[in-house]
N, C-alpha and C positions, 0 to 999 in steps of 0.2 A: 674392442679391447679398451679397458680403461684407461685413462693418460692422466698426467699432472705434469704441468712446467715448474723444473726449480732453475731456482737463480740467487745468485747471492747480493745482498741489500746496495751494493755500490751500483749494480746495473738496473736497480728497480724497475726503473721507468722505463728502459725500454725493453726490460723484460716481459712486463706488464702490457705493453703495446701489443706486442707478439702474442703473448695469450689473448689478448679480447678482440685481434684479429681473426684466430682461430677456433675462438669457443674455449679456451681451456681453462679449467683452473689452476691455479697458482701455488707458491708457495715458496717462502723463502729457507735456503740450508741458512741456519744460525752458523756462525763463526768465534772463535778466539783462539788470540797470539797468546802464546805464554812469552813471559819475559828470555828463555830461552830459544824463541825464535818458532817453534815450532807449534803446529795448529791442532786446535780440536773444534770440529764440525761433529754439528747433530742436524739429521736430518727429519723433514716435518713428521706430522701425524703419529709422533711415538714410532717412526718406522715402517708403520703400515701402509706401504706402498702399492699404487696401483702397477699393473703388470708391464704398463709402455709408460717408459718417463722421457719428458725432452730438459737437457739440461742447456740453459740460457750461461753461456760463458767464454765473453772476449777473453782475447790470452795478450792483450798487452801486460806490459809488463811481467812476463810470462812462467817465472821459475818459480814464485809460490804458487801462483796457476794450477800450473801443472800438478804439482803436489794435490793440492785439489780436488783437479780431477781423479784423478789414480785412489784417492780418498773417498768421496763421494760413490765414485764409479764401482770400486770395490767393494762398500759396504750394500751397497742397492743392490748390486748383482746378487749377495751373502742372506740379501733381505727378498729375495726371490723374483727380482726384476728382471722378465724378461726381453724386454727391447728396450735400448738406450738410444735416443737421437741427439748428438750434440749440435747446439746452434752457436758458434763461435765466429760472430761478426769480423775478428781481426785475429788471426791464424799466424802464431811469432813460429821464428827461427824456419822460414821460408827460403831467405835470401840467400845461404850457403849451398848451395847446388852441388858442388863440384869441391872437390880441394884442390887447393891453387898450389900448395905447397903440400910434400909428402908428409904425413902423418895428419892432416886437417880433420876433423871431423866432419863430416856431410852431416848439416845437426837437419836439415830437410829430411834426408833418411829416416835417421834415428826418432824423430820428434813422428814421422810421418805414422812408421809401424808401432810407435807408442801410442798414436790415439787409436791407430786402427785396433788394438787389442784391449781397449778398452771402451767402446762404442760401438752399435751397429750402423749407423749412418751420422753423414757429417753434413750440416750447412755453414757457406762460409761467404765473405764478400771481398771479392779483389787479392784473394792470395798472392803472394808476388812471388812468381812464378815467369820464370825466362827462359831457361831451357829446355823448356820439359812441355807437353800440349795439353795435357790433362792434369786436372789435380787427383786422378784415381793412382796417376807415376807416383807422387807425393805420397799421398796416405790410402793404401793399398785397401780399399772399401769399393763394395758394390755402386754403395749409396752412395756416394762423395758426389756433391753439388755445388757447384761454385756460383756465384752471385755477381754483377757488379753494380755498383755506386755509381756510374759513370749518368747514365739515362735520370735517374733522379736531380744529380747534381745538376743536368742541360737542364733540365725544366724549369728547377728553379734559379738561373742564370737568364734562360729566357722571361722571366720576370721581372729580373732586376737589372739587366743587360741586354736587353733584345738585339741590340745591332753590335755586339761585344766579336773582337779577333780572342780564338779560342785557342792557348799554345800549352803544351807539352815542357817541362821547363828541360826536358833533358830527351833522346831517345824511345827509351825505355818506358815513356807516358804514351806513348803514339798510340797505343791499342785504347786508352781512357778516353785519349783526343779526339779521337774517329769513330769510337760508339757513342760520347755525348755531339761529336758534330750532327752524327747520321740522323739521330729522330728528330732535330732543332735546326738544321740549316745553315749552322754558323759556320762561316770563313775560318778556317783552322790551319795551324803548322804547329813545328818541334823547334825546341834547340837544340843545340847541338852541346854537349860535356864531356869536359875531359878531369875526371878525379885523381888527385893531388892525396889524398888522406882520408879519413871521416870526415872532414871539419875545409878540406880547402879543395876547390874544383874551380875548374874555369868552362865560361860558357860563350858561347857565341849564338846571335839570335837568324832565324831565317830570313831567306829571304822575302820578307812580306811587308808592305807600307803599313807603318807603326803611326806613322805621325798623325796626331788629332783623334787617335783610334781609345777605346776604353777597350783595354785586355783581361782578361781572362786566363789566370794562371791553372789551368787541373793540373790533377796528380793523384796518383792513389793514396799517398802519407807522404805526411812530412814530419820528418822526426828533427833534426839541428835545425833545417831551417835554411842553411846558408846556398842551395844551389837557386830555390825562391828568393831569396834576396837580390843575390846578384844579378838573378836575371829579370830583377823588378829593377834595379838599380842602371842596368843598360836601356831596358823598355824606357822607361823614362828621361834617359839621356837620348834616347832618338825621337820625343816626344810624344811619346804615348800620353792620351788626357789622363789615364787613371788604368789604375793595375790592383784587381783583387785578386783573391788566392780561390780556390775551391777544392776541396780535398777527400776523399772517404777518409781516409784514417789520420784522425787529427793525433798524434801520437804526441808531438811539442814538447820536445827535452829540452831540460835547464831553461833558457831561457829565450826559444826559437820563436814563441808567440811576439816577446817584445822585438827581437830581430827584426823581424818581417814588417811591423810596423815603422819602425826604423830605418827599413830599406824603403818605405815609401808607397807600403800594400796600404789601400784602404782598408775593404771589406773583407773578412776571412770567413767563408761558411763549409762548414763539415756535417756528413752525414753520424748520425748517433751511433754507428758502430762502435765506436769510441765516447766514453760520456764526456764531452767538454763545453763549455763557455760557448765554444764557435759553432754548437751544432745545431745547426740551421732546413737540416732534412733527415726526417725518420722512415728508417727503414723495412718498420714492419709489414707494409704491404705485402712488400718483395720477397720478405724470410716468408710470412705465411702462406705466398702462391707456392713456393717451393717446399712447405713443411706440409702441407694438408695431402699431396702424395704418398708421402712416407709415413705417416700413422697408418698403422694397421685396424680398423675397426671389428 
């Protein structure tokens, strides 16, 4: 079956990684904003599309995204596309699982059966994903594959940190902390948090000898920034030599990048799921082992 990868010009380049991992060829959907907010996409080749397309698209920042997709996904299907694979390195409105309060929306739900109806398979890395064991619970697909960031990020940590203490800044890291210990070796624990707001948390660090140590902050994303800070800012009060960050989804709202520097991180390095500054490990190996399955030949 024939294929073509589209992607839109802001993820170029690791769009492009992933095709010449694969063999595929390329091609990018055109975009424009009207001054009213709203988008017109045209997509390649005047249209003529081959019959399997894999569409290249993180959903940070994710409510024109979305739109996007539903756009793209709709016209290709209209255009006689018969197999859609999405490849969505960082997969938004994960984190609401549950409603806390009566009438919440469960946007995990809702966003979940939205992709599944408009895709026939998902690739994704590091869904944040708590309550739930699969991400087939999330977005109701045969094909749904989850990815992590974590094994990349240890390798290259053990480059740059070889004898590095590997911590969790909160809990809820522990699964990132224990698959980048496992293939590297590295000495590992969690903090412990307690959330206050979006914006205020308190942390307490383990019990593990910090002092003279160079630590190693993982995490799947850090979006504010402030539970990496403060628990860069206690490391260091118990003498820690030195405290970088290592992330998959470098997401860095307002002004979290400068935060974290400020609390006393050296080095920040993130996987390209997300295009940023800090990204220090490309992922296309890992999307390719896992997309060369699901084309249909």
């Amino acid at each position: 079956m024939d294929s073509l990868l589209l992607y839109f010009d802001d993820e170029q380049a690791a769009a492009l990684r992933l095709a010449a991992a694969c063999g595929l060829p390329a091609a990018a959907v055109e975009r424009h904003r009207f001054p009213d907010q709203e988008l017109r996409l045209r997509l390649p080749r005047d249209g003529r599309l081959p019959p399997q397309l894999v569409l290249y698209r993180g959903l940070d920042r994710p409510n024109e995204k979305l739109v996007e997709l539903l756009l793209v996904c709709g016209e290709a299907r209209r255009l006689g596309a018969q197999r859609l694979i999405l490849v969505s390195p960082y997969l938004a409105y994960m984190r609401q699982d549950i409603a806390f309060r009566p009438g919440e929306v469960v946007s995990q739900q809702v966003v979940g059966r939205f992709l599944a109806e408009l895709v026939d398979a998902l690739i994704t890395v590091d869904p944040h994903l708590h309550r739930i064991e699969r991400l087939q619970q999330a977005v109701p697909l045969t094909e749904a594959v989850s990815l992590s960031g974590a094994p990349a990020l240890a390798r290259l940590i053990t480059r740059e940190r070889p004898q590095a203490l590997l911590l969790g800044p909160d809990e809820e890291a522990a699964q990132w902390v224990a698959a980048a210990a496992a293939g590297q070796g590295f000495e590992h624990g969690v903090c412990r948090k307690v959330r206050h707001g979006d914006r205020q948390v308190a942390i307490s660090l383990p019990a593990l000898e910090v002092a003279d140590r160079a630590v190693v902050l993982l995490d799947d994303v850090v979006s504010s920034g402030h539970t990496l800070a403060q628990a860069t800012r206690l490391l260091l009060a118990a003498g820690a030599a030195s405290v970088d960050v290592a992330v998959t989804h470098a997401l860095f709202a307002d002004d979290a990048l400068a935060l974290l520097h400020a609390s006393g991180v050296g080095q920040v390095w993130s996987s390209d799921c997300i295009a940023h500054p800090s990204n220090a490990v490309a992922m296309a190996g890992e999307l390719a082992a896992a997309l060369r399955p699901l084309l249909r030949t």
